[in-house]
mmJSON file of the N, C-alpha and C atoms, coordinates in Angstrom:
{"data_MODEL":{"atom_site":{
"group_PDB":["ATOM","ATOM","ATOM","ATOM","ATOM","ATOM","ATOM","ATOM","ATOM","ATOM","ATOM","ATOM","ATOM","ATOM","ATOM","ATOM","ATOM","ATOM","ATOM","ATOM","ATOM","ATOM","ATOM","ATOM","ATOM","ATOM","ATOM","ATOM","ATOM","ATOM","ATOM","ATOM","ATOM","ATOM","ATOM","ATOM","ATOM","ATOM","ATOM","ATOM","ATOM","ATOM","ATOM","ATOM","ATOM","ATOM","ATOM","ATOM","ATOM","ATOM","ATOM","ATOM","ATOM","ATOM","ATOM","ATOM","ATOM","ATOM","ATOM","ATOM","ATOM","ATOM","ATOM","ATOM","ATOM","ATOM","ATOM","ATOM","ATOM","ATOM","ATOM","ATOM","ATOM","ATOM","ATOM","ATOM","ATOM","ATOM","ATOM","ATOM","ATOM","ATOM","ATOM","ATOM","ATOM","ATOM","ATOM","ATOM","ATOM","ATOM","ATOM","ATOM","ATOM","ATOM","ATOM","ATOM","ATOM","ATOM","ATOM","ATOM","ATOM","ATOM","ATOM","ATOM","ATOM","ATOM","ATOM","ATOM","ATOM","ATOM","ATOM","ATOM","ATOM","ATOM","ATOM","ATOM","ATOM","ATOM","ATOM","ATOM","ATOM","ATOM","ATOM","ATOM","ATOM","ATOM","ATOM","ATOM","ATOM","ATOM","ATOM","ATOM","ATOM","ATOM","ATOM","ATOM","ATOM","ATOM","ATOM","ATOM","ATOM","ATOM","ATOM","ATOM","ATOM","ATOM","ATOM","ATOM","ATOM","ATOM","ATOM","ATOM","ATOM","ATOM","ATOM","ATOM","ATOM","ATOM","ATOM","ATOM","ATOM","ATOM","ATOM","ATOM","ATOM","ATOM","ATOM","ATOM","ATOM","ATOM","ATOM","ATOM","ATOM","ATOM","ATOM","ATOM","ATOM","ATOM","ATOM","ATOM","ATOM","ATOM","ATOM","ATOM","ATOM","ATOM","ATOM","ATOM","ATOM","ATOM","ATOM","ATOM"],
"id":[1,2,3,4,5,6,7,8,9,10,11,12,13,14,15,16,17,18,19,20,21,22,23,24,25,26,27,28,29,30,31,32,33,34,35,36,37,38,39,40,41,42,43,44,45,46,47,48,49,50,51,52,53,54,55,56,57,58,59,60,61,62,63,64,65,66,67,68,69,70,71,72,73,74,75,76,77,78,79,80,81,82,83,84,85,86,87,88,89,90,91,92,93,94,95,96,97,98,99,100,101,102,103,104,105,106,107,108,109,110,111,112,113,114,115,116,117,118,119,120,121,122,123,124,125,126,127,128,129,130,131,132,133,134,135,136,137,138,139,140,141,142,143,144,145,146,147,148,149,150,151,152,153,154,155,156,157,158,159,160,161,162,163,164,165,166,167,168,169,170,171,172,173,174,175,176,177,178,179,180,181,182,183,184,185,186,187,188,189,190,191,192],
"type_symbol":["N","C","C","N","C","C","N","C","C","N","C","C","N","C","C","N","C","C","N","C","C","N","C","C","N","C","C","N","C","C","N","C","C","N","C","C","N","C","C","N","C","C","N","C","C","N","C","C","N","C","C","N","C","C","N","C","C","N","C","C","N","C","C","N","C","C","N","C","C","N","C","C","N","C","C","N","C","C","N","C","C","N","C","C","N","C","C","N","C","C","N","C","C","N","C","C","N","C","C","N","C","C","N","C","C","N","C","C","N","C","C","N","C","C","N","C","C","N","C","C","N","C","C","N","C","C","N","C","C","N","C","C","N","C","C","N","C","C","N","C","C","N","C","C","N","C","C","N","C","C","N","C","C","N","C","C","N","C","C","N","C","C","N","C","C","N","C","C","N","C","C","N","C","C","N","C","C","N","C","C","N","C","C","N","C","C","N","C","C","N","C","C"],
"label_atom_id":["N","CA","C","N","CA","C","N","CA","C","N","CA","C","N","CA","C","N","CA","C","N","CA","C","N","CA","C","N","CA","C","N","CA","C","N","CA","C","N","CA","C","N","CA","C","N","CA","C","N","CA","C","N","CA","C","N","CA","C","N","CA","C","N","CA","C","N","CA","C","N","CA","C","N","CA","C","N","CA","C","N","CA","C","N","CA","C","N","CA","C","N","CA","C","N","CA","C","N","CA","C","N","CA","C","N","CA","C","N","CA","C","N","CA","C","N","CA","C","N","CA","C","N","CA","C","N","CA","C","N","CA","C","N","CA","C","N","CA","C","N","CA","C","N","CA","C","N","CA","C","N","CA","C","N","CA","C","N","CA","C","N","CA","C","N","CA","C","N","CA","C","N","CA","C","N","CA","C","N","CA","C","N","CA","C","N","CA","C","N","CA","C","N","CA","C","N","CA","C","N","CA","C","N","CA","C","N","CA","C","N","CA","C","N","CA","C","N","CA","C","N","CA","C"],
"label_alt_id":[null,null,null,null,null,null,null,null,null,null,null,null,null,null,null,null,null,null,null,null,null,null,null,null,null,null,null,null,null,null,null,null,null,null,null,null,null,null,null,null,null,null,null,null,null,null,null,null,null,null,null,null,null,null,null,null,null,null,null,null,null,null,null,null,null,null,null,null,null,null,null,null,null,null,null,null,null,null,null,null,null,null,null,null,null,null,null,null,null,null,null,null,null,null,null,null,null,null,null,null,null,null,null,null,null,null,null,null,null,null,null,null,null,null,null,null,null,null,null,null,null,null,null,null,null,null,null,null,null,null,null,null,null,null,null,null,null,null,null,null,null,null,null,null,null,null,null,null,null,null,null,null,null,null,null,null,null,null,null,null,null,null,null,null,null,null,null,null,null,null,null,null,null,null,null,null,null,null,null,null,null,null,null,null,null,null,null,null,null,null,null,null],
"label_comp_id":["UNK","UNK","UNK","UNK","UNK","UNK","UNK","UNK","UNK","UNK","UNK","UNK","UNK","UNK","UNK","UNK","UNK","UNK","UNK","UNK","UNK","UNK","UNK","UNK","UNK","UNK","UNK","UNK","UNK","UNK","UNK","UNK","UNK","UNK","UNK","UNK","UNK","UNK","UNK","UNK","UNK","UNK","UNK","UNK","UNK","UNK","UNK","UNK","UNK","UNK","UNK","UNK","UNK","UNK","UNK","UNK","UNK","UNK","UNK","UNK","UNK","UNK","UNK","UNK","UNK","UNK","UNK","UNK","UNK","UNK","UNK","UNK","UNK","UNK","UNK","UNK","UNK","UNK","UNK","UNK","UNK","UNK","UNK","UNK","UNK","UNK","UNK","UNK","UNK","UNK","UNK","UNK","UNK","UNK","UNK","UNK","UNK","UNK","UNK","UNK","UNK","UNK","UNK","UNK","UNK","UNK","UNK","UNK","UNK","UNK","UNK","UNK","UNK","UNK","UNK","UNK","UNK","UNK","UNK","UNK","UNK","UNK","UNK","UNK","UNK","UNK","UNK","UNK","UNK","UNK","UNK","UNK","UNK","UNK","UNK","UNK","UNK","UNK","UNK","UNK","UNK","UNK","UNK","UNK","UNK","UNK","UNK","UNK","UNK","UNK","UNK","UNK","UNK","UNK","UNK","UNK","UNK","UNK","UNK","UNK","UNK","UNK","UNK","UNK","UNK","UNK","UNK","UNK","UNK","UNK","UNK","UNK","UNK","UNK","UNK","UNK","UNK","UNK","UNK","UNK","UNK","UNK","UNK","UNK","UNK","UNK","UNK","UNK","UNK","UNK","UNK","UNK"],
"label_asym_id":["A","A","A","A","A","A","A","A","A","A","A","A","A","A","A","A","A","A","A","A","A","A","A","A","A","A","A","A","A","A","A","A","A","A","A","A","A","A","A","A","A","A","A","A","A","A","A","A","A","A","A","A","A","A","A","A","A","A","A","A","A","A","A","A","A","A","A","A","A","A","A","A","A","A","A","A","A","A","A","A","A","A","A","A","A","A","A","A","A","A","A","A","A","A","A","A","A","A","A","A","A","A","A","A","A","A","A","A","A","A","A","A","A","A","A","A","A","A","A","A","A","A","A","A","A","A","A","A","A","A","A","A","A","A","A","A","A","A","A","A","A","A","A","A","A","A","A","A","A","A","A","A","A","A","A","A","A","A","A","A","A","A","A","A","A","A","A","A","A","A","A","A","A","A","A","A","A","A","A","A","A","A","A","A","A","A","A","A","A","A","A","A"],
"label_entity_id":["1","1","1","1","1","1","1","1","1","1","1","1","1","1","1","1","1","1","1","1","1","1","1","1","1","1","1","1","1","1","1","1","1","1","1","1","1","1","1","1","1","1","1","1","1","1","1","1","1","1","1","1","1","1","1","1","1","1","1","1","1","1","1","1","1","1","1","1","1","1","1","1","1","1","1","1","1","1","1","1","1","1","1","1","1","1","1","1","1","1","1","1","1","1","1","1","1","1","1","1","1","1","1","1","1","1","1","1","1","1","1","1","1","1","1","1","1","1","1","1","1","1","1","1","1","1","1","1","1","1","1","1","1","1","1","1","1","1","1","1","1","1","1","1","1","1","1","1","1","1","1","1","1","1","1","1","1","1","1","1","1","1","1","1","1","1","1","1","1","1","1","1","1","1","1","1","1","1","1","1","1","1","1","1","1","1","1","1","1","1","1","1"],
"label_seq_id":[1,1,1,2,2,2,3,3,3,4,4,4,5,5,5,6,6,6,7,7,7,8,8,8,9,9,9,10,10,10,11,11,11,12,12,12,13,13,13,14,14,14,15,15,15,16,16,16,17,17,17,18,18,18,19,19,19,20,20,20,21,21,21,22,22,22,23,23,23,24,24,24,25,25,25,26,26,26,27,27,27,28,28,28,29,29,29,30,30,30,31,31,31,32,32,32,33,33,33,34,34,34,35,35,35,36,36,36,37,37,37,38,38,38,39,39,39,40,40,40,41,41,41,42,42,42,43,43,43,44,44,44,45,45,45,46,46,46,47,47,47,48,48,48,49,49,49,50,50,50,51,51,51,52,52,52,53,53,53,54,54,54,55,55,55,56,56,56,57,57,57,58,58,58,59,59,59,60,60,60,61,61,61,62,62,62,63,63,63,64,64,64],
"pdbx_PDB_ins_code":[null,null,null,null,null,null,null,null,null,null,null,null,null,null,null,null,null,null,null,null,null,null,null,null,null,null,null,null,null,null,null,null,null,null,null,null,null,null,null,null,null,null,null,null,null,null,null,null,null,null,null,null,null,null,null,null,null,null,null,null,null,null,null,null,null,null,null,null,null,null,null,null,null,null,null,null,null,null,null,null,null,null,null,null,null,null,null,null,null,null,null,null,null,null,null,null,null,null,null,null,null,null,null,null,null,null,null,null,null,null,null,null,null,null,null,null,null,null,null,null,null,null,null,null,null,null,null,null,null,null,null,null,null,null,null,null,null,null,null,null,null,null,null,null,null,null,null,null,null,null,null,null,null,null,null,null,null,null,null,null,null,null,null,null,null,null,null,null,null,null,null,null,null,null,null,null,null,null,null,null,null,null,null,null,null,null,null,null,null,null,null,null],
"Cartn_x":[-6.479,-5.964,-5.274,-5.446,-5.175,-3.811,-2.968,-2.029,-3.213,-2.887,-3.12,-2.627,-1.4,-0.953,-0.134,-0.021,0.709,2.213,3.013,3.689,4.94,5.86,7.167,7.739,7.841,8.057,6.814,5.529,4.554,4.042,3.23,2.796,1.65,0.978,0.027,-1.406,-0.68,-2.229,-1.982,-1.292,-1.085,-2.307,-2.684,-3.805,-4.789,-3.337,-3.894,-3.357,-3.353,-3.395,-4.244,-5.173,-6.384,-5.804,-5.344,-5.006,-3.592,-2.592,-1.067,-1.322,-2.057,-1.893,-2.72,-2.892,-3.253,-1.816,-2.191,-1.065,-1.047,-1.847,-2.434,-3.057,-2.88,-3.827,-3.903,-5.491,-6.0,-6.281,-6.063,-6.529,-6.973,-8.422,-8.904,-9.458,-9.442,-10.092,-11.227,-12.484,-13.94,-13.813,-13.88,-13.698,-15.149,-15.821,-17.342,-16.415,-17.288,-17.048,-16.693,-17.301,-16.95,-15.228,-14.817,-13.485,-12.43,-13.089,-11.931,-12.086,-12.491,-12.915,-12.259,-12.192,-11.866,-10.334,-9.765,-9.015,-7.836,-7.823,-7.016,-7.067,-7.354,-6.848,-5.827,-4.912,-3.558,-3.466,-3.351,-3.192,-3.431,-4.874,-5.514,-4.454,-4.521,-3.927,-2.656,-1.611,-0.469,-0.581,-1.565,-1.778,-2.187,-3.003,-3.718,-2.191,-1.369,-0.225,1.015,1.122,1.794,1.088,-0.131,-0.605,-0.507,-0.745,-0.309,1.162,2.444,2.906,3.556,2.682,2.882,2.653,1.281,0.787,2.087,2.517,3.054,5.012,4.735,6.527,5.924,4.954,4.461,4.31,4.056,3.278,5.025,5.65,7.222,7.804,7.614,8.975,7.943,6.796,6.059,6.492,6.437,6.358,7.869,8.74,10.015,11.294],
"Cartn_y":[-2.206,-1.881,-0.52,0.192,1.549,1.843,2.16,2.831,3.909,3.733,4.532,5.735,6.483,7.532,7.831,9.01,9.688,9.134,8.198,7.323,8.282,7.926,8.846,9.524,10.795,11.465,11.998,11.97,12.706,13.24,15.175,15.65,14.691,15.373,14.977,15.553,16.785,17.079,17.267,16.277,16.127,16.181,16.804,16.723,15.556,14.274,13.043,11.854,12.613,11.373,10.539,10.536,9.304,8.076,8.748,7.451,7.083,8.399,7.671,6.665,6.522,5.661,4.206,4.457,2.331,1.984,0.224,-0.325,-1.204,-1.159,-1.914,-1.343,-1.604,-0.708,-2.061,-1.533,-3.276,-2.104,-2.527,-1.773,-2.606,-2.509,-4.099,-3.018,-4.121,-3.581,-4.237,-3.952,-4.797,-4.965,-6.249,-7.227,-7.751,-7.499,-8.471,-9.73,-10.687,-11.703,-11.686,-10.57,-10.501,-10.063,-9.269,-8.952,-9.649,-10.956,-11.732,-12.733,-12.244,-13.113,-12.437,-11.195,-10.195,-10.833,-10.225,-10.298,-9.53,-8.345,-8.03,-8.026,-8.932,-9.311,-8.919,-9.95,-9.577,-8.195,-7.891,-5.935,-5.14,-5.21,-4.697,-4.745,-6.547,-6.432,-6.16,-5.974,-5.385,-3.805,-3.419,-1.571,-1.756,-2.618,-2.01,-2.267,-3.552,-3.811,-2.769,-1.932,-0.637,0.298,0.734,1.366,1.708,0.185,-0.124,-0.02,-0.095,-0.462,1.445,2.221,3.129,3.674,3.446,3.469,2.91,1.858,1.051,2.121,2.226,2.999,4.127,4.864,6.596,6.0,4.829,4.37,4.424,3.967,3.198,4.381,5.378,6.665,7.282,7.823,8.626,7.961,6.486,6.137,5.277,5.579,5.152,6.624],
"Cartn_z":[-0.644,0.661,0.568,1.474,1.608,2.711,2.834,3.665,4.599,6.484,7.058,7.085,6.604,6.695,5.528,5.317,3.573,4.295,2.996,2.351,2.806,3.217,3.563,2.119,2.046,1.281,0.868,1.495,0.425,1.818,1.498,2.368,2.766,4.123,4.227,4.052,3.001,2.625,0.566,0.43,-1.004,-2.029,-3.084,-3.348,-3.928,-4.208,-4.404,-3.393,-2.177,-1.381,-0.913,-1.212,-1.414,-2.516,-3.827,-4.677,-4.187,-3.741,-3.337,-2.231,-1.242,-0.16,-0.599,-1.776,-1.99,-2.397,-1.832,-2.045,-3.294,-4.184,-5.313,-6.242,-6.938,-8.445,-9.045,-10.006,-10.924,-12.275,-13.091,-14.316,-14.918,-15.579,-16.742,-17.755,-18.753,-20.179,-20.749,-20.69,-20.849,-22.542,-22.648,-23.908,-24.373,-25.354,-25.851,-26.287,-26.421,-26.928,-28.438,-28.787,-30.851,-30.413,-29.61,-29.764,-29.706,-29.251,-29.187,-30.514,-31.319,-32.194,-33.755,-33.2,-34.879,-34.853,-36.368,-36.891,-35.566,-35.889,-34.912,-33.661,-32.846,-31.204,-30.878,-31.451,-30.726,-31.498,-32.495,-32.579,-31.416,-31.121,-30.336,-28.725,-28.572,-27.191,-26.827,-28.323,-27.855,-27.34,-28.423,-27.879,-26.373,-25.935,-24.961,-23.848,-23.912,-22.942,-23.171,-24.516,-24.335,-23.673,-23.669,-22.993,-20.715,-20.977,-19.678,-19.115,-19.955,-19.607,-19.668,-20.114,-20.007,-18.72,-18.36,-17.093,-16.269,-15.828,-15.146,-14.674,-15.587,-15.968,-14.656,-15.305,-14.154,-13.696,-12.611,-11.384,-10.737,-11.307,-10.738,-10.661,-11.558,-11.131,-10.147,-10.175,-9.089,-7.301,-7.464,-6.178,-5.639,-6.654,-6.362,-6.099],
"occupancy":[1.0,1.0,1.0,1.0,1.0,1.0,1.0,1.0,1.0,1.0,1.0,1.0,1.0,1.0,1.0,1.0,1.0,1.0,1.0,1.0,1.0,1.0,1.0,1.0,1.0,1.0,1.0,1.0,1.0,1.0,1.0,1.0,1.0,1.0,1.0,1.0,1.0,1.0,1.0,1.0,1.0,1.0,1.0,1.0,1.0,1.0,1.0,1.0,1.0,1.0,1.0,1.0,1.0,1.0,1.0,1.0,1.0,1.0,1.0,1.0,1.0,1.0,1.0,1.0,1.0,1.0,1.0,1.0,1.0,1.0,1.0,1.0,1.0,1.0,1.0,1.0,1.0,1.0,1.0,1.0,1.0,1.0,1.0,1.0,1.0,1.0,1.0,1.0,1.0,1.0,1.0,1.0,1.0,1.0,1.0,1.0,1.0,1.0,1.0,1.0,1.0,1.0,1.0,1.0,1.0,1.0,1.0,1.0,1.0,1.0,1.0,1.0,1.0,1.0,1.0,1.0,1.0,1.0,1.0,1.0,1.0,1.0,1.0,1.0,1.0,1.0,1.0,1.0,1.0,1.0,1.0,1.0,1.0,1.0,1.0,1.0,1.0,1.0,1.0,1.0,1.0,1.0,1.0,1.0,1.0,1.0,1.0,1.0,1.0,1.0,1.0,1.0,1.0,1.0,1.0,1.0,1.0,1.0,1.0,1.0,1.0,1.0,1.0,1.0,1.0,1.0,1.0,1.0,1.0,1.0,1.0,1.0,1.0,1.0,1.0,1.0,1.0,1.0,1.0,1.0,1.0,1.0,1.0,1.0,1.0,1.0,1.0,1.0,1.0,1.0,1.0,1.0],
"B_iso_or_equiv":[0.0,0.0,0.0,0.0,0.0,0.0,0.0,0.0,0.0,0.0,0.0,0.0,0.0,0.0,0.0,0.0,0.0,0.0,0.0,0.0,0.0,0.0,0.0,0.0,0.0,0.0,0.0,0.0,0.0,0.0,0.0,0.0,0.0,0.0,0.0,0.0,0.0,0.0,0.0,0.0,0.0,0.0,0.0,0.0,0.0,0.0,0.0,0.0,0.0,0.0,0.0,0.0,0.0,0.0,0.0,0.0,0.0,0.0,0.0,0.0,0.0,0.0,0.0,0.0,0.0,0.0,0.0,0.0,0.0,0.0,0.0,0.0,0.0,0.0,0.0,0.0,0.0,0.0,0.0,0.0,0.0,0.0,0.0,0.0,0.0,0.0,0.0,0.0,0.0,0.0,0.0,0.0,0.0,0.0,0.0,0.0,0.0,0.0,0.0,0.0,0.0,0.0,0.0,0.0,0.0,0.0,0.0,0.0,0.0,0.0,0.0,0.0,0.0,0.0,0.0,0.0,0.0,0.0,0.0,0.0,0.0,0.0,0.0,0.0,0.0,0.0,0.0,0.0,0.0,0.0,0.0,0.0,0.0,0.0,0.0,0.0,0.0,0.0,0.0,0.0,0.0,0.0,0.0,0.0,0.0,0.0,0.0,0.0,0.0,0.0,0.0,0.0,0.0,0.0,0.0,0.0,0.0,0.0,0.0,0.0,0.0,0.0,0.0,0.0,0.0,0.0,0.0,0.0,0.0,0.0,0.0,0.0,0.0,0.0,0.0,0.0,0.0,0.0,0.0,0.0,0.0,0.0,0.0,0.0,0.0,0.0,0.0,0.0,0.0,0.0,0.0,0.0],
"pdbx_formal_charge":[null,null,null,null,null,null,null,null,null,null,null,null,null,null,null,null,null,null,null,null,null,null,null,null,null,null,null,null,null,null,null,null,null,null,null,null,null,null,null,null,null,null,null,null,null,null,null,null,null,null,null,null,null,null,null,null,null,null,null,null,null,null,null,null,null,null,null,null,null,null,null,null,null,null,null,null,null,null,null,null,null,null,null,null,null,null,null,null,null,null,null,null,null,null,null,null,null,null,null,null,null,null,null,null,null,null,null,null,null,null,null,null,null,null,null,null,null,null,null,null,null,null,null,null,null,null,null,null,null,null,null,null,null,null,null,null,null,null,null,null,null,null,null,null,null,null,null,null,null,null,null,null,null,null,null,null,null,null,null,null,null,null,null,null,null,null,null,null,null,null,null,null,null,null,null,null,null,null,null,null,null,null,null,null,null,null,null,null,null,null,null,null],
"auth_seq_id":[1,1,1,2,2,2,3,3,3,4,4,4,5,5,5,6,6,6,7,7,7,8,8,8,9,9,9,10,10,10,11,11,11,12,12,12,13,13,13,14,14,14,15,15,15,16,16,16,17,17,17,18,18,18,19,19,19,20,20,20,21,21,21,22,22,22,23,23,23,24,24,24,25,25,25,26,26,26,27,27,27,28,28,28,29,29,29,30,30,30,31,31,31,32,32,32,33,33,33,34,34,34,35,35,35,36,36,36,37,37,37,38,38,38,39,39,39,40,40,40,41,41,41,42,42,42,43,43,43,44,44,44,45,45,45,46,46,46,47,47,47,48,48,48,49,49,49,50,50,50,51,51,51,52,52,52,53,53,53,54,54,54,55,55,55,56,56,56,57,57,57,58,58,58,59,59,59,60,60,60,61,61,61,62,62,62,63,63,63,64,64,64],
"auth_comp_id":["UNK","UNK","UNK","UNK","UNK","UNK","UNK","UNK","UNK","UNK","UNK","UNK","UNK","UNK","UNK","UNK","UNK","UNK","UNK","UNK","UNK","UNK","UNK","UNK","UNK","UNK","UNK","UNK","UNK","UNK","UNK","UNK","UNK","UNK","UNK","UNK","UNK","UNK","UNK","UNK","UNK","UNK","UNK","UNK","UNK","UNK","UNK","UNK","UNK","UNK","UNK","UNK","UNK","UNK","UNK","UNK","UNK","UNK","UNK","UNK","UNK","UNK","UNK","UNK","UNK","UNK","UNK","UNK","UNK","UNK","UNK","UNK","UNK","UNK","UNK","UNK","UNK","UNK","UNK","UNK","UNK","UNK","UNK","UNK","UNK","UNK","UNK","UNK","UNK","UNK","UNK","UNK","UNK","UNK","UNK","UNK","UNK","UNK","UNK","UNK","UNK","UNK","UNK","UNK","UNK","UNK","UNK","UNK","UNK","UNK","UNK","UNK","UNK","UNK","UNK","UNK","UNK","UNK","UNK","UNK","UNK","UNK","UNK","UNK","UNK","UNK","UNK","UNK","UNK","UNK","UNK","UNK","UNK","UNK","UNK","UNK","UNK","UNK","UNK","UNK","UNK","UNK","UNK","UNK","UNK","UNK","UNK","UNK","UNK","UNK","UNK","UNK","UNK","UNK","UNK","UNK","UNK","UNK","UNK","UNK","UNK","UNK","UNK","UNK","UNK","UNK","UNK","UNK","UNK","UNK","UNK","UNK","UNK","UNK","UNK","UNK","UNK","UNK","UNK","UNK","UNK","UNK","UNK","UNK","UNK","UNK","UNK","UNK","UNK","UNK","UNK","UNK"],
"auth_asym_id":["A","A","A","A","A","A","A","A","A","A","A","A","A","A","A","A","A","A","A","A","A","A","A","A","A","A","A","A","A","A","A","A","A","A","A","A","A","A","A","A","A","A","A","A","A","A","A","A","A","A","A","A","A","A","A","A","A","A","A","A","A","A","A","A","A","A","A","A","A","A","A","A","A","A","A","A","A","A","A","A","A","A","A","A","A","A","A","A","A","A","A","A","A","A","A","A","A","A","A","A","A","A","A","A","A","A","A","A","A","A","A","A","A","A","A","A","A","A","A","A","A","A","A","A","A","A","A","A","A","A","A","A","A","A","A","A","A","A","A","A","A","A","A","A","A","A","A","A","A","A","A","A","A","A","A","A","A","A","A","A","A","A","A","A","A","A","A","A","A","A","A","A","A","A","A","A","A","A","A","A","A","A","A","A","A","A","A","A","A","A","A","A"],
"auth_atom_id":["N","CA","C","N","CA","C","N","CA","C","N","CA","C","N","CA","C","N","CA","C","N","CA","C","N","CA","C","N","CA","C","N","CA","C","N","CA","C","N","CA","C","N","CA","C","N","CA","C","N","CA","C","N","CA","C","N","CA","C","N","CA","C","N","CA","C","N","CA","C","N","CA","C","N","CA","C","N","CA","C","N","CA","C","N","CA","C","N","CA","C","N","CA","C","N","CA","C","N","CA","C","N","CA","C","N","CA","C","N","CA","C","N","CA","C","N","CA","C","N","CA","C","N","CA","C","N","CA","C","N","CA","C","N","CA","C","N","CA","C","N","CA","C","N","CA","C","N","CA","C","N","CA","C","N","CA","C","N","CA","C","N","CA","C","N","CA","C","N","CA","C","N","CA","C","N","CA","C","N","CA","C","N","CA","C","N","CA","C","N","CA","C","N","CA","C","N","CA","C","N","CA","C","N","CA","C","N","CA","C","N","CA","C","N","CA","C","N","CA","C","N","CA","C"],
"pdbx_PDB_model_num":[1,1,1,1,1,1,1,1,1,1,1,1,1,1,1,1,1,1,1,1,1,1,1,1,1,1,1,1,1,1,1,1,1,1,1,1,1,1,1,1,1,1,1,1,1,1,1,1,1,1,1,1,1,1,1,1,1,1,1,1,1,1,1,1,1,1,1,1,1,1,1,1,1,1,1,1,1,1,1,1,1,1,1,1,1,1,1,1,1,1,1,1,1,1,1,1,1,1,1,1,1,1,1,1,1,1,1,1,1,1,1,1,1,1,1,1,1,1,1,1,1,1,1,1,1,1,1,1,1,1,1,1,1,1,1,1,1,1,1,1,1,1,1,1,1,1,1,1,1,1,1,1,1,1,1,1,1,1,1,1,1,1,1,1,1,1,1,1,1,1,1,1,1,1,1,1,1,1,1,1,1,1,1,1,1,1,1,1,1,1,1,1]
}}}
């Protein structure tokens, strides 16, 4: 779902106001079936939830 109009505080010809006006972001990470199977999984899936949570932090100061 998209916001009809640039978000109070952002111009309206911002150069990423196409992505500022959703109200939702999904981020996934495509898994084979062997990956859930190796040794390091959880290794793996803590990097990938720092990663995100890197993401997540810039999502919160940009739009707060």
């Amino acid at each position: 779902m998209k916001l009809k109009t640039a978000p109070k505080g952002f111009a309206k010809d911002h150069p990423d106001l196409e992505w500022i006006q959703y109200t939702s972001y999904i981020v996934e990470k495509r898994l084979k079936d062997e990956d859930l199977l190796t040794q390091n999984f959880i290794k793996n899936t803590i990097e990938s939830y720092k990663i995100l949570q890197s993401f997540l932090k810039y999502l919160n100061d940009a739009l707060s």
